[in-house]
C-alpha positions as CSV (number, residue, x, y, z in Angstrom):
1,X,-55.5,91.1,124.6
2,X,-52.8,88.8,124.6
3,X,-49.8,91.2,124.3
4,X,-49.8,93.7,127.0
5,X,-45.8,94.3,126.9
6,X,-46.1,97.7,125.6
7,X,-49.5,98.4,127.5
8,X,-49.2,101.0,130.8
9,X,-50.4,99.6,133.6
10,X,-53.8,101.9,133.5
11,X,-54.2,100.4,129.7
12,X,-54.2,96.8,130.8
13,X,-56.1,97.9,134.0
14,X,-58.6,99.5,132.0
15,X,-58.8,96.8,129.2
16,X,-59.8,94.3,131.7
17,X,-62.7,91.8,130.8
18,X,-65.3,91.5,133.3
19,X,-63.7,88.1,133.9
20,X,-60.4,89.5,134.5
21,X,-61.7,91.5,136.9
22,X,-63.9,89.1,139.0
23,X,-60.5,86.8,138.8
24,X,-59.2,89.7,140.4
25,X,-61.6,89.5,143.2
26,X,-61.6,86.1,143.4
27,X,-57.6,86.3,144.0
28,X,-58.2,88.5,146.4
29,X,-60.6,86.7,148.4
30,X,-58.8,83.7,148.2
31,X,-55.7,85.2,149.8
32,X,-57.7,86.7,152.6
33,X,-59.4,83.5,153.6
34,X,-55.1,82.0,153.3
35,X,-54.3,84.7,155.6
36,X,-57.0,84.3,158.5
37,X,-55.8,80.7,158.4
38,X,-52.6,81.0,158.6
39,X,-52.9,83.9,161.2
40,X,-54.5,82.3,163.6
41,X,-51.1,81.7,165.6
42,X,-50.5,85.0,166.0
43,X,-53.0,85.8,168.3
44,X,-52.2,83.5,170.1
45,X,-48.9,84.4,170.7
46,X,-49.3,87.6,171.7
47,X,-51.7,86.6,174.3
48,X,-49.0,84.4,175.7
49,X,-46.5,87.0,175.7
50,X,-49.2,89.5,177.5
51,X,-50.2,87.1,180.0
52,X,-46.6,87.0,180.7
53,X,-46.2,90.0,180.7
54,X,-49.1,90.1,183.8
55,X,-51.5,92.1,180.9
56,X,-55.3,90.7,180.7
57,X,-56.0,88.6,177.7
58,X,-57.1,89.9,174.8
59,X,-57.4,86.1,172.4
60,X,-60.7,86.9,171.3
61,X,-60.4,91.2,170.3
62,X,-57.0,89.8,168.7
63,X,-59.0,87.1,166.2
64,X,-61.5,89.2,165.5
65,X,-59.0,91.6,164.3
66,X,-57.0,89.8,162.2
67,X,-60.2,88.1,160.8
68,X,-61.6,92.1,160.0
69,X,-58.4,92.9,159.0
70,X,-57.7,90.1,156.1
71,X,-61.2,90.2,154.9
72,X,-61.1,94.5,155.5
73,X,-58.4,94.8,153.0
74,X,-60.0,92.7,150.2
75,X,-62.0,96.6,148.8
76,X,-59.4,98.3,150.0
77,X,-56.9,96.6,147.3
78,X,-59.5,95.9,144.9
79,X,-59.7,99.6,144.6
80,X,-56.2,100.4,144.7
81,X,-55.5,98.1,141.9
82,X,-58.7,100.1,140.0
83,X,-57.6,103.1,140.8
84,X,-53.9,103.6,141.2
85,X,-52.9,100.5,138.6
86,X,-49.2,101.9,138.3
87,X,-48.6,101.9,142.1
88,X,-49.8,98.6,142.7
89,X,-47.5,97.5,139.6
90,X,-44.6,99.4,141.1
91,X,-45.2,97.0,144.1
92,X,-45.4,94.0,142.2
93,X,-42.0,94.7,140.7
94,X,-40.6,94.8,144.0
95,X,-42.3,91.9,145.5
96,X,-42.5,89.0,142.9
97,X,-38.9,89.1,142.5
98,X,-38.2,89.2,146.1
99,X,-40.4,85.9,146.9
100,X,-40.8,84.8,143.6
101,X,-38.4,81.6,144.0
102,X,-40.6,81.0,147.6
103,X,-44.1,80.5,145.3
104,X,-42.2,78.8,142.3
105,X,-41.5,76.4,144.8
106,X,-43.8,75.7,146.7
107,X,-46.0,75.5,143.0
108,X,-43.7,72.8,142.1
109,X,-43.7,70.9,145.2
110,X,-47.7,71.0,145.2
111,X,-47.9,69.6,141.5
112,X,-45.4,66.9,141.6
113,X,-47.4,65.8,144.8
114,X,-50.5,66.3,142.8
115,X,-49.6,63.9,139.9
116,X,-48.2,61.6,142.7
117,X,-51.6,61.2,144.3
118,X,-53.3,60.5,140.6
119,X,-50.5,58.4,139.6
120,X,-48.8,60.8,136.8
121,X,-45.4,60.8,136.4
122,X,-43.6,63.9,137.9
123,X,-42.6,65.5,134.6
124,X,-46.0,64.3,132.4
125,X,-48.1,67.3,130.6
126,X,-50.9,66.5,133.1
């Protein structure tokens, strides 16, 4: 299923190998376990604004909930890409080209550092 230009979204959804779809997963999981890494700053900054703010600290309720949170949303957008394909296309369309230059790169960046490190030259097919 190489050509999926003139496929709906719930066609190439629905034509999904069982490897596309643990890839899917996979993706999935993989940005969660980004996310709790990345977020764990957050917390923390809130707490110092609350303590500031004379509040009681809440660091620990706040990582647990952005750990839940990341990992809570994996089903949740598993099944909205199952079930409502040409929403979560719609928001693809909006996204990518929004932050597509951010990922492109940071892609580049991360492979010219990578054939660096194994002594490839910046521009080789490696």
């Amino acid at each position: 299923m190489s050509d999926t230009q003139n496929l709906t979204p719930e066609e190439i959804e629905r034509n999904k190998t069982p490897k596309q779809k643990a890839e899917d997963v996979s993706y999935t999981f993989n940005h969660s376990i980004i996310c709790t890494f990345t977020d764990f700053i957050d917390p923390y900054i809130g707490n110092v604004i609350q303590k500031k703010l004379g509040n009681k600290s809440q660091l620990p309720n706040s990582y647990i909930s952005e750990f839940i949170g990341d990992f809570g949303a994996v089903p949740l957008t598993i099944a909205a890409q199952r079930l409502f394909p040409s929403m979560m296309y719609s928001l693809q369309q909006i996204a990518e080209p929004a932050f597509k230059g951010i990922f492109l790169n940071g892609a580049e960046r991360n492979a010219k550092d990578w054939a660096k490190e194994r002594g490839y030259s910046t521009d080789s097919e490696e």
